[in-house]
N, C-alpha and C positions, 0 to 999 in steps of 0.2 A: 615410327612416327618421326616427322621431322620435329627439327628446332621451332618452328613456326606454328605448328598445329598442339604441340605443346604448352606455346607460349598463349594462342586464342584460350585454350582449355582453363590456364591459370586467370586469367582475364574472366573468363567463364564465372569459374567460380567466387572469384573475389565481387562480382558484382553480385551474385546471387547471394553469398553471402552477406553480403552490406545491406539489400533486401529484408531479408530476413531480420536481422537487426535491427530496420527501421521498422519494421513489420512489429517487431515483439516489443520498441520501447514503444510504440503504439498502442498497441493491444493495451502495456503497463500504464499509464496515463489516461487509460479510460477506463482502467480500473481502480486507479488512485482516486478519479473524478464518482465513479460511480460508489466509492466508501468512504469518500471526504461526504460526498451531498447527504447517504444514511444519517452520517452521525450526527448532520447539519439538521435533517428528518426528524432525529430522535428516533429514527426507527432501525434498535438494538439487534432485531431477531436479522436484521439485513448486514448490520454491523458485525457479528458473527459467524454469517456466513465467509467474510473473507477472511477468516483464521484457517491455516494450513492445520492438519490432524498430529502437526509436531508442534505447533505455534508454541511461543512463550511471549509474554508480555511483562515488562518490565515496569512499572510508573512508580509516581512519588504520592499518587492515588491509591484507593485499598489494593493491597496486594493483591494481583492475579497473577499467578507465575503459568500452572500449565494449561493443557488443552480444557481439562473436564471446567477447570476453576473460570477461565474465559467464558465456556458454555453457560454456566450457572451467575457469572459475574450480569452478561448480557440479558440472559434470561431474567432475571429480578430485574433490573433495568427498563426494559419493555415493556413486564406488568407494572413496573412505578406510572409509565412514560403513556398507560394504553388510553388516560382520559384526559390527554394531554391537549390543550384546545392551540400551543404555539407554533404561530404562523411560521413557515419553511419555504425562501427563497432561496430556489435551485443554483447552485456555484456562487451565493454571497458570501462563503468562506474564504474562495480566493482574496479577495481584495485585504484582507490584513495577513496575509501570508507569504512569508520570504522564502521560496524555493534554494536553497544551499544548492543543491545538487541533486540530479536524477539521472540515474544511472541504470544500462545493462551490461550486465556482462556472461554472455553464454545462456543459463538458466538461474542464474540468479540476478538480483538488480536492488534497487533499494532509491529511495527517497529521503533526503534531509531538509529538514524546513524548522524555521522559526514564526512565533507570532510576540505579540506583546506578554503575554503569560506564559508559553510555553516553548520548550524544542522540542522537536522527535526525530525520530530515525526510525524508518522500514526499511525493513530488509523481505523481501518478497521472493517467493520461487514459484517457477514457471512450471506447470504442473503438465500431468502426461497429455489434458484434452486442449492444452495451451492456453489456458487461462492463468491468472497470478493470483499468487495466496500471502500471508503474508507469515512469515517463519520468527521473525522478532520484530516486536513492537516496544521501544523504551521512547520514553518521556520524562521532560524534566521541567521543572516550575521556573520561571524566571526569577521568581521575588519568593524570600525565607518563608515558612511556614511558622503561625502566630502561634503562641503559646496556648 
């Protein structure tokens, strides 16, 4: 090969790679969009499905550490949420929400954001059918918690 057919190759793949990349934080922000509007929903049993089968969740809410305790934490949630008559405007979560950073990198990626009450950090992996799940979920209150 010459120097030149080489160099188109490298060219090659760097562009296809950068594709791809915008391709998957893609895919990741319409997946962030499609489990911010659930929770916005109240609808738990859709909120659970984006937990990966390793997930851990972290909060200053009732403990939920692993996969089964997530499964069960949402499940009761649902049946709380099932005669639930509150109205659910799609993406009005964005407007109080400060995006820190959204990030991929490879098959992992993660989002940090704040609102008036809370932070969080996702941390998300990109799964064999290329879809994103989310592997740690931690959250933190802005303001003390009352006696």
């Amino acid at each position: 090969m010459t120097q030149i057919k080489i160099f188109l190759i490298l060219i090659l793949i760097g562009v296809f790679s950068c594709q791809n990349i915008e391709k998957d934080k893609e895919t990741l922000l319409q997946a962030i969009e499609d489990y911010e509007n659930a929770w916005a929903a109240r609808d738990f049993l859709t909120v659970e499905s984006f937990f990966a089968d390793s997930a851990k969740r972290l909060h200053t809410e009732p403990y939920v550490w692993d996969r089964k305790e997530i499964k069960r934490y949402f499940a009761e949630r649902a049946a709380q949420e099932k005669d639930s008559s509150k109205t659910f405007v799609e993406n009005a979560w964005k407007k109080d929400r400060e995006y820190i950073e959204i990030r991929v990198e490879g098959n992992i990626a993660y989002d940090v954001f704040t609102t008036e009450k809370f932070k969080a950090l996702h941390i998300w992996e990109k799964q064999k059918d290329g879809s994103w799940k989310i592997i740690y979920d931690m959250g933190m209150l802005n303001y003390p918690c009352e006696d």
